[in-house]
TITIGU-312090 format. One line per 5 residues: their letters; for each residue x, z negated, y negated of C-alpha. Coordinates in steps of 0.02 Angstrom, whole numbers, plus 50000, padded with zeros to 5 digits. Example, Ala and Ser with C-alpha at 12.3 -4.5 7.8 and 13.67 -1.06 7.14 Angstrom:
2
AS = 50615/49610/50225  50684/49643/50053 $
***
This chain:
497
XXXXX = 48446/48113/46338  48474/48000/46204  48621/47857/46194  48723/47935/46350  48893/47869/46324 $
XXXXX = 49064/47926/46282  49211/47954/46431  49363/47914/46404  49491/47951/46565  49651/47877/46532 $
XXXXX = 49766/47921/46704  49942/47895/46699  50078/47975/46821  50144/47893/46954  50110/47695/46878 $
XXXXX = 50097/47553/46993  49977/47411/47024  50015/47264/46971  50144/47334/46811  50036/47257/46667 $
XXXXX = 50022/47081/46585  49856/47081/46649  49907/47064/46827  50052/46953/46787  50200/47053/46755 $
XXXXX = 50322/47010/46628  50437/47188/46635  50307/47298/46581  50214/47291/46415  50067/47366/46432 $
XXXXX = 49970/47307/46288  49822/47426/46274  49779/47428/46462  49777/47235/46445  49663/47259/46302 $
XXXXX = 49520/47365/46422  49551/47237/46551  49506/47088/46434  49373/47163/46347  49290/47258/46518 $
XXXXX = 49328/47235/46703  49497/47205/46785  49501/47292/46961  49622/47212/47083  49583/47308/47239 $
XXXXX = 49563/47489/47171  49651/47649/47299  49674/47826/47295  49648/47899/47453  49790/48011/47458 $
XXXXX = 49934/47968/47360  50007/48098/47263  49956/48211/47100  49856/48350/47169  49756/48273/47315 $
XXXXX = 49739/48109/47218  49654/48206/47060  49582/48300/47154  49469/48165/47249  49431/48100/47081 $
XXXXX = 49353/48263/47012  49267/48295/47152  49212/48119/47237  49283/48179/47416  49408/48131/47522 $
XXXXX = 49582/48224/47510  49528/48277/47703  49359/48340/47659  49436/48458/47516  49496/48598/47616 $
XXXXX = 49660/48690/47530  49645/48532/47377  49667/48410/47491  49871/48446/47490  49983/48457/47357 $
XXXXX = 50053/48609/47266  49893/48696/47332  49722/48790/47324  49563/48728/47234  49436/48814/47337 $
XXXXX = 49288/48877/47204  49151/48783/47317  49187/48615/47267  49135/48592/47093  49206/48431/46989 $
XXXXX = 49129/48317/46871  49174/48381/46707  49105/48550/46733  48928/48457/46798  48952/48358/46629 $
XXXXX = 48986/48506/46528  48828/48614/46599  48713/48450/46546  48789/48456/46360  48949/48352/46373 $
XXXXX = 49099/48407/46245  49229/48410/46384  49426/48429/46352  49589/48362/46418  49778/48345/46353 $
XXXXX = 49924/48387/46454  49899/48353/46654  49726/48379/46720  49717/48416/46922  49921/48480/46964 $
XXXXX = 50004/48558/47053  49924/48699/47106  49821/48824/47079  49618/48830/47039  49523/49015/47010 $
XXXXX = 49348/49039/47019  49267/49162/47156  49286/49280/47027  49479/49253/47026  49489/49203/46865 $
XXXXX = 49577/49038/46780  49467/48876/46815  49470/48743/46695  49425/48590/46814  49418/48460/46692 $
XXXXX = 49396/48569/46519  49474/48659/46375  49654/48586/46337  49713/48509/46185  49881/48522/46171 $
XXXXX = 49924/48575/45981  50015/48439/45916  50203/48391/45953  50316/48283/45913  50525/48225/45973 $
XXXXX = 50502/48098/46116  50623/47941/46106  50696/48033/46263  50737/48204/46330  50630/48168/46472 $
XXXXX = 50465/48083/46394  50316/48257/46343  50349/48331/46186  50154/48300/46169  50063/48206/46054 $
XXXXX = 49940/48142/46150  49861/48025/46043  49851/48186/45891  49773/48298/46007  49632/48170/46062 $
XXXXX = 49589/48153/45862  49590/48347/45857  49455/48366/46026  49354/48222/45937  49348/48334/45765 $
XXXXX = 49283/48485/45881  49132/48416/45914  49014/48451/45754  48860/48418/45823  48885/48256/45893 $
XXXXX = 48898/48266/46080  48900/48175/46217  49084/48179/46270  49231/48170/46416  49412/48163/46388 $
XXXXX = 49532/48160/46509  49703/48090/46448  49841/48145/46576  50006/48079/46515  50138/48126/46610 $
XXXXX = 50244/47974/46609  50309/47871/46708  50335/48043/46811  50510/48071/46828  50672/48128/46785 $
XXXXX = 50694/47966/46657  50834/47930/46532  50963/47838/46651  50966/47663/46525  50819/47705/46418 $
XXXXX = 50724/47548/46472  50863/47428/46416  50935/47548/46258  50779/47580/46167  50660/47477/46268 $
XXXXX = 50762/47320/46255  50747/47265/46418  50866/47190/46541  50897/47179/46719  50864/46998/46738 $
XXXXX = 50690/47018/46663  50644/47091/46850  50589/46951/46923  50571/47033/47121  50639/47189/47180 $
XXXXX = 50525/47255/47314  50622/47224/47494  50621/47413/47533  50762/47450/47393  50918/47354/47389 $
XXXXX = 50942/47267/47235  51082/47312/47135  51130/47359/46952  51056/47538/46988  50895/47513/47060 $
XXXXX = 50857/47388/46921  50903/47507/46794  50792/47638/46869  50655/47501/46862  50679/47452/46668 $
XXXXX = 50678/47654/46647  50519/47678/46734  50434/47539/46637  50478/47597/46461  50418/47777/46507 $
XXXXX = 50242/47667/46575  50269/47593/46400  50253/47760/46320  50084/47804/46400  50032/47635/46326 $
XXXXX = 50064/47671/46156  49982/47835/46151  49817/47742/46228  49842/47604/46105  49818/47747/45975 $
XXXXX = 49657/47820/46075  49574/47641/46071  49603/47622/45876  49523/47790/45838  49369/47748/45944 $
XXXXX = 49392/47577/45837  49375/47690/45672  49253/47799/45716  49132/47671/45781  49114/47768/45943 $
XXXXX = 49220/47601/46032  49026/47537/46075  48967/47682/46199  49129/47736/46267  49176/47719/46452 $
XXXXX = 49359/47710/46457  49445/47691/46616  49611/47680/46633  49719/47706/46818  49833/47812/46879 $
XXXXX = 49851/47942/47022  49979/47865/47139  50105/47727/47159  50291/47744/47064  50402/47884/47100 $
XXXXX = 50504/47761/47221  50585/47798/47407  50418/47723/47514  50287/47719/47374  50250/47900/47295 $
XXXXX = 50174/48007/47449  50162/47913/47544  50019/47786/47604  50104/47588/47614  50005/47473/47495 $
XXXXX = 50122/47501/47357  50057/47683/47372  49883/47695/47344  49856/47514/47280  49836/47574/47098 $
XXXXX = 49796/47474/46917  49609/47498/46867  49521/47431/46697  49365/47495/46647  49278/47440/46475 $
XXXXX = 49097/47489/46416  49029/47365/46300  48859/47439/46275  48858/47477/46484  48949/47347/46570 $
XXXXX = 48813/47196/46583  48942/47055/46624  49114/47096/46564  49252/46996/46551  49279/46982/46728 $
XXXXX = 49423/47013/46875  49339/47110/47014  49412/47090/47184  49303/47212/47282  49374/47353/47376 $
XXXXX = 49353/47528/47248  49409/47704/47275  49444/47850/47153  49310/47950/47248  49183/47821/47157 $
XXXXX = 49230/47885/47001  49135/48054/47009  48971/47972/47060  48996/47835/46908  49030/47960/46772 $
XXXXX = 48858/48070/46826  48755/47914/46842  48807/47838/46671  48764/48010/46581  48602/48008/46673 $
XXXXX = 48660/48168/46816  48598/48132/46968  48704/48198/47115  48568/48330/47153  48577/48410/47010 $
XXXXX = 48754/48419/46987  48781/48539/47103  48941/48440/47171  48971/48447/47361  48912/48285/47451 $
XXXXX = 49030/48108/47425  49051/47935/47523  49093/47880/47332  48976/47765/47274  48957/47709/47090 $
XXXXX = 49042/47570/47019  48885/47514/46931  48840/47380/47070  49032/47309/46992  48975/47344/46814 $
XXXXX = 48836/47247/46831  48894/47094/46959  48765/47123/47084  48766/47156/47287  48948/47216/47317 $
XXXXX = 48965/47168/47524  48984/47365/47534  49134/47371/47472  49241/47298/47604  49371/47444/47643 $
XXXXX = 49436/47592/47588  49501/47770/47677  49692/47851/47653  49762/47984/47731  49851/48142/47675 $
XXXXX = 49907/48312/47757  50050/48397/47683  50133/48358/47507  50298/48442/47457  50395/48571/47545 $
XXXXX = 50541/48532/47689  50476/48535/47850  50486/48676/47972  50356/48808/47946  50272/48703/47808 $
XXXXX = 50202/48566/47925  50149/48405/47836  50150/48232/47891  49984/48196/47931  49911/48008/47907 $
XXXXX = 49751/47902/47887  49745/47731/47862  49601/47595/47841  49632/47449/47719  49516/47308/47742 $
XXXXX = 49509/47148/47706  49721/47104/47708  49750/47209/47819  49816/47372/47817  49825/47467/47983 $
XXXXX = 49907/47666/47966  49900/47797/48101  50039/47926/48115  49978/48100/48205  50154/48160/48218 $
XXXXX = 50300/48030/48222  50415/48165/48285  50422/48226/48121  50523/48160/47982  50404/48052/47841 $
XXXXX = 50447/48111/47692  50527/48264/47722  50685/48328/47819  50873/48273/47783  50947/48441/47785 $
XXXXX = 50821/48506/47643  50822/48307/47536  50673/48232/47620  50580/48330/47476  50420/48217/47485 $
XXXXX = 50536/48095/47390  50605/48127/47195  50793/48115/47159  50815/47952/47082  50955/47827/47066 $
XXXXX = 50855/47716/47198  50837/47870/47314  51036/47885/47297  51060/47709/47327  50970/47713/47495 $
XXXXX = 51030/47859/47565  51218/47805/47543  51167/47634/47610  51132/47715/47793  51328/47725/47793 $
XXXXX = 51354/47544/47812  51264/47451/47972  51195/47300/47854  51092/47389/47752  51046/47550/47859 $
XXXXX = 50894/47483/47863  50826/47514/47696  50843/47719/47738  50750/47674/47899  50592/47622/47798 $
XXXXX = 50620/47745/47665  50684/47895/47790  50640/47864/47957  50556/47909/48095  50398/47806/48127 $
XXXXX = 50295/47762/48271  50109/47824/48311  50030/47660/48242  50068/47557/48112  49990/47381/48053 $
XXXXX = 50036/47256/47902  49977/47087/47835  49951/47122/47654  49947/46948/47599  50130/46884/47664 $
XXXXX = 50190/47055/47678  50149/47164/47524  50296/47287/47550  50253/47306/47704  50400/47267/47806 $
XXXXX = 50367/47206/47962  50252/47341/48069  50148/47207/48183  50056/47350/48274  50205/47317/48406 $
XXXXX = 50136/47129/48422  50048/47104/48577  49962/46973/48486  49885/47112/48380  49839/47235/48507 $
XXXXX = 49662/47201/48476  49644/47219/48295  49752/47374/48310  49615/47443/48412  49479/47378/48331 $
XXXXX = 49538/47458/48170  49595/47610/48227  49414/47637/48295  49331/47600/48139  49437/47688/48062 $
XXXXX = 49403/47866/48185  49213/47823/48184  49210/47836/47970  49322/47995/47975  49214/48077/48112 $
XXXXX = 49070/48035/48009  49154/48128/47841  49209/48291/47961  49366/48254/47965  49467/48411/48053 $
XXXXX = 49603/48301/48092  49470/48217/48205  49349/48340/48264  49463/48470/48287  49449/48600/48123 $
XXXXX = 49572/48683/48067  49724/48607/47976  49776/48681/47835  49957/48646/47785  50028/48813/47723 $
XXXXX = 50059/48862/47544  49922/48992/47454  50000/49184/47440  49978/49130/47241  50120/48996/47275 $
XXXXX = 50238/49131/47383  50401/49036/47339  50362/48867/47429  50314/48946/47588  50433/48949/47734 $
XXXXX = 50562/48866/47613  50633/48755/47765  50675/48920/47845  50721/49001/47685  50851/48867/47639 $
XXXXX = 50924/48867/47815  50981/49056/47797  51037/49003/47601  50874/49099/47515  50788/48946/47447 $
XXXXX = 50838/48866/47281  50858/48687/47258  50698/48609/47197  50701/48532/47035  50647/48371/47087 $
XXXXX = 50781/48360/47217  50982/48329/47186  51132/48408/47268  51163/48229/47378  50985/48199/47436 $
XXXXX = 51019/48371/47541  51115/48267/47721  51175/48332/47877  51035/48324/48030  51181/48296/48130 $
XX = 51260/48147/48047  51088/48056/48044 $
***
């Protein structure tokens, strides 16, 4: 087929919405992603449903649900060989497919055969260079792309998947203001669920110069399209997998969660650019995009059925009423909880509303105390909170961050974006609560979910990932090691909670 385009899939890890000139931030310079969004489509209202690494990618390579995914619907899990993804349908109809650094991760993906599975394509990871930081990849992103583009003699069609791994964490404690030049006044809100001190603000100017980073690299991916004249038929989208590595964002599913940054150009493909798009989008509509624009249908793919639906109606600024909500949810993420149980959720966010349902509030959000509410990195904000549940006037930020939470929970996204204040305890709102909590069932009985018609759960850790399993138990009898992501403080007493 002649003329199909280019993909390039910029996704950084664990970025924010709203961190980018574009959308009106001054703290993070993000100078390439405002370049897609000025020359292509700025996406206000785009959401993973599930929001963490593994399930999050994982919905995007396959255009499914994190709850229709079996095994890859958690994190640190299974790819089951029946669900197929995108790049391998791209690659079987004559893509040039490749990726640097982070594709679909944690976990682990085999065929039936039970050998390595490349879900996204060869890796190019050759070139290295010294970060500005001990904590920023030692890879060259931008290199590698140039060397993928040089392995492709006879002119393909191709799809690269750029998978930075910044803003991840552990960060340079006072990298953001030492080599970023930033300062703590140049925040001009700290979200209400962290207190706002000298620390947390620091952590904040850290995470944006590692964001920074990932810019610069994609900055350097846009000018070699630029030079190579490929700029005209290239897709490049650029998002990332889940909210910032912050106490209440990262894993788990509050606006600042799965609300993500989206910008999509294609100048030869995109009929009226140049425009903000306010319609609800999920990552699951990436898969069925990608195939359409190189001329796949979903037939012939060979990819398991989606509720995705291409973002060409977006593309193209016709009928978009459809897009009036989007599904969240997740299972289990990181390890903690006795006997591996997760902390299952869904959620329906429509219109400004966001309404959340909480299968099992007995169990503690993001993780138990005694093993450092593991579904929650060790950061300098993470410290802050936990020592602030020693002192009565600010307990309350470990309560959102930390605490138990009741079976339903509802939030006015317009006057409450962090959400703070749970209305579902309004009497006043006792109807929408219900209403939404029924549309939300009827969709999720519609897509199979077990969680609703009564399948199996699957929450344990494969055989292939032996030392996460039972590691609540383990570190109770002192067998477990301390996670890397965790720090000797985030580990409290149960009995001093």
């Amino acid at each position: 087929m002649p003329d199909r385009p280019n993909i390039l899939f910029a996704i950084a890890d664990d970025w924010s919405f709203g961190h980018a000139a574009a959308y009106g931030c001054n703290w993070v310079k993000m100078p390439a992603f405002d370049r897609v969004a000025r020359e292509g489509l700025l996406f206000h209202r785009a959401y993973t449903p599930n929001a963490k690494c593994a399930p999050s990618r994982a919905a995007i390579l396959t255009g499914r649900n994190s709850w229709q995914l079996k095994e890859a619907g958690n994190h640190g899990g299974f790819f089951p060989p029946e669900f197929k993804t995108f790049p391998e349908a791209l690659a079987e109809q004559g893509y040039h497919c490749g990726l640097t650094e982070k594709g679909w991760a944690p976990g682990i993906a085999l065929t039936a055969e039970g050998a390595p599975r490349p879900l996204v394509g060869p890796s190019y990871d050759r070139h290295q260079l010294v970060p500005p930081t001990p904590d920023i990849s030692t890879n060259n992103y931008a290199a590698n792309f140039v060397d993928f583009l040089d392995d492709n003699p006879n002119h393909k069609p191709w799809f690269f998947w750029y998978g930075g791994i910044e803003p991840h964490r552990a960060y340079t404690y006072g990298s953001g203001a030492e080599l970023g030049g930033k300062k703590t006044s140049d925040i001009d809100r700290v979200p209400g669920i962290w207190p706002d001190n000298k620390e947390v603000r620091h952590d904040l100017l850290d995470y944006a110069y590692e964001s920074e980073y990932f810019d610069i690299h994609l900055g350097r991916m846009l000018d070699e399209l630029d030079r190579r004249g490929l700029a005209e038929n290239t897709i490049v989208v650029v998002t990332s997998d889940n909210g910032m590595p912050f106490p209440r964002v990262k894993g788990q599913e509050y606006e600042m969660s799965n609300h993500l940054p989206l910008a999509i150009r294609w100048p030869r493909g995109i009929t009226s650019p140049r425009r903000d798009v306010h319609d609800f989008v999920s990552f699951i509509d990436f898969a069925p995009t990608f195939l359409e624009a190189a001329g796949v249908s979903w037939s012939e793919s060979g990819l398991a059925s989606t509720p995705g639906t291409s973002l060409f109606d977006c593309f193209h600024a016709k009928d978009t009423s459809n897009r009036d909500h989007v599904l969240i949810g997740k299972e289990r993420h990181d390890v903690g909880r006795p006997f591996d149980a997760g902390y299952p959720i869904r959620g329906l966010r429509e219109g400004d509303w966001l309404y959340l349902h909480n299968f099992e509030p007995k169990r503690w959000p993001a993780g138990n105390p005694e093993t450092g509410y593991l579904n929650c990195d060790a950061s300098p904000t993470k410290t802050a909170i936990l020592e602030a549940r020693r002192d009565p006037s600010t307990r309350h930020y470990w309560d959102q961050a930390f605490g138990k939470r009741p079976s339903d929970e509802l939030y006015h996204i317009v006057t409450d974006p962090d959400c703070l204040t749970n209305l579902a305890c309004d009497p006043g709102q006792s109807t929408r609560v219900n209403d939404m909590r029924d549309r939300l069932f009827t969709a999720l009985r519609a897509q199979n979910d077990p969680r609703i018609i009564g399948g199996p759960q699957i929450d344990e850790y494969p055989p292939a990932l032996e030392k996460w399993r039972n590691f609540h138990e383990k570190y109770q009898r002192g067998e477990a090691f301390q996670p890397e992501w965790a720090a000797p403080s985030d580990f409290e007493n149960l009995n001093e909670i």
